[in-house]
C-alpha positions as CSV (number, residue, x, y, z in Angstrom):
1,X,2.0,3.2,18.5
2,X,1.6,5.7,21.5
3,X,2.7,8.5,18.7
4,X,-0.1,7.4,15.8
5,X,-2.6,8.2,18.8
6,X,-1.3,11.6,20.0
7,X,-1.1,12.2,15.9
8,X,-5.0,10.6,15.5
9,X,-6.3,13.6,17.6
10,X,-4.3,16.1,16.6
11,X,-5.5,18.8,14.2
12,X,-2.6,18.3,11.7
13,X,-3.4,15.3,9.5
14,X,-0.3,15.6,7.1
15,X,1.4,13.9,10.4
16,X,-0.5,11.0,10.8
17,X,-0.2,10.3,6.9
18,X,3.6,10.6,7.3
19,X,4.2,8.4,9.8
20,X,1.4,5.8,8.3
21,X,3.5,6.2,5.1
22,X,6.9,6.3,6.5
23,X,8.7,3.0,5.4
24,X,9.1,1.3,8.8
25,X,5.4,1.6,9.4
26,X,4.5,0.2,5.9
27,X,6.8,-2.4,6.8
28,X,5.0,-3.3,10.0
29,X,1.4,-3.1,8.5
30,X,2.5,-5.2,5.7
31,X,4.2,-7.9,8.0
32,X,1.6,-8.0,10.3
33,X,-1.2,-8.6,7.9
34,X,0.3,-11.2,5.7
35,X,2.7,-13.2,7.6
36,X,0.0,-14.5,10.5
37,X,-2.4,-15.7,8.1
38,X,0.3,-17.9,6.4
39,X,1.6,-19.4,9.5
40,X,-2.4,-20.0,10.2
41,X,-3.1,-23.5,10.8
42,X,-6.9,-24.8,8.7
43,X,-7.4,-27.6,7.5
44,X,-9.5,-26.2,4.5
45,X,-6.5,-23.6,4.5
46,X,-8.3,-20.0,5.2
47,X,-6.3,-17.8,6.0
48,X,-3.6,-18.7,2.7
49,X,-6.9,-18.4,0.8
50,X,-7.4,-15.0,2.1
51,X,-3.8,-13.5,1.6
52,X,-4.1,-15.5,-2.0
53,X,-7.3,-13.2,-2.4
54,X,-5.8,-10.1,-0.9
55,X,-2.7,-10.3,-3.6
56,X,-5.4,-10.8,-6.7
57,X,-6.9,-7.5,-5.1
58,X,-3.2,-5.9,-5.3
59,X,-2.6,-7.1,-8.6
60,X,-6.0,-5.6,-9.7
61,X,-5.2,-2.2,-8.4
62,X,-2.6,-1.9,-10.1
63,X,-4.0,-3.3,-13.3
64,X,-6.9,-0.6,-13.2
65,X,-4.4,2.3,-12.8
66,X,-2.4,0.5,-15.8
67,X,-5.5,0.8,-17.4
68,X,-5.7,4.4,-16.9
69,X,-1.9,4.8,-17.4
70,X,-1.9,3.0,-21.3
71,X,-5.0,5.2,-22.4
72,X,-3.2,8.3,-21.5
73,X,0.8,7.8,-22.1
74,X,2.8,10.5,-20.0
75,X,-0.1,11.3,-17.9
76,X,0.8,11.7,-13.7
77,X,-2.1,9.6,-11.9
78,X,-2.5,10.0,-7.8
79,X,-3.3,6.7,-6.3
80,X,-4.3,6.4,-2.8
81,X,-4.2,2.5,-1.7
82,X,-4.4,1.3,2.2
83,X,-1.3,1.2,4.0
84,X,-0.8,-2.5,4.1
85,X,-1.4,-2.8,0.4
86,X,1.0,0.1,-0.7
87,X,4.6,-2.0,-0.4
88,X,3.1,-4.7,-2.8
89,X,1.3,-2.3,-4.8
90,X,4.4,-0.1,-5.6
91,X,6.4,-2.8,-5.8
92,X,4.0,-4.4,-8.5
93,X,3.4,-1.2,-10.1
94,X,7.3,0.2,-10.2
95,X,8.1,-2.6,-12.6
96,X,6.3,-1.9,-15.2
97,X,7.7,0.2,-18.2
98,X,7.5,3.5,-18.6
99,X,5.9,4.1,-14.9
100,X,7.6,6.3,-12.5
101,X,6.6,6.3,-8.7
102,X,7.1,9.3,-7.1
103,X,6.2,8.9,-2.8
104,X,3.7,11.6,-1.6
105,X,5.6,12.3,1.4
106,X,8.7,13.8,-1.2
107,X,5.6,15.8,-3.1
108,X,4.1,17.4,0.2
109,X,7.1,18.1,2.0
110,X,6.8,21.2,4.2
């Protein structure tokens, strides 16, 4: 990730959000969060406990904008998640009806 720290101290943030948000990185973050905890050996099982925990947080994001989204029919909401949650979270939140998700990097293109 020698590239995410030149972009960390550069003065163009736009940069470092594109590559955070570029697919390959999502998929990383998201791999590299999850998957080590369930290979996690406990015997009073942890670490599944955690990622069990982290996806009721995901699934609750996305029910609060839902929330939002069925008081207000047709209305555009900007949601801002952490990189590791965003592939479950738009996932989650792209099958429901009547939601479109449209990917900040196509809205601030230069």
């Amino acid at each position: 990730m020698d590239e995410q720290k030149r972009l960390v101290t550069a003065k163009d943030m736009l940069s470092l959000y594109r590559l955070t948000n570029a697919p390959r990185t999502q998929a990383l973050m998201a791999e590299s969060n999850v998957r080590p905890a369930l290979a996690a050996v406990s015997v009073q099982h942890y670490p599944q406990m955690w990622v069990q925990g982290w996806e009721i947080r995901n699934l609750r994001m996305v029910a609060n904008v839902l929330d939002v989204v069925r008081l207000h029919p047709g209305s555009r909401v900007l949601s801002i998640v952490g990189a590791s949650h965003r592939p479950w979270f738009d996932g989650w939140l792209g099958q429901v009806s009547g939601v479109d998700i449209v990917d900040a990097q196509e809205v601030l293109k230069e």
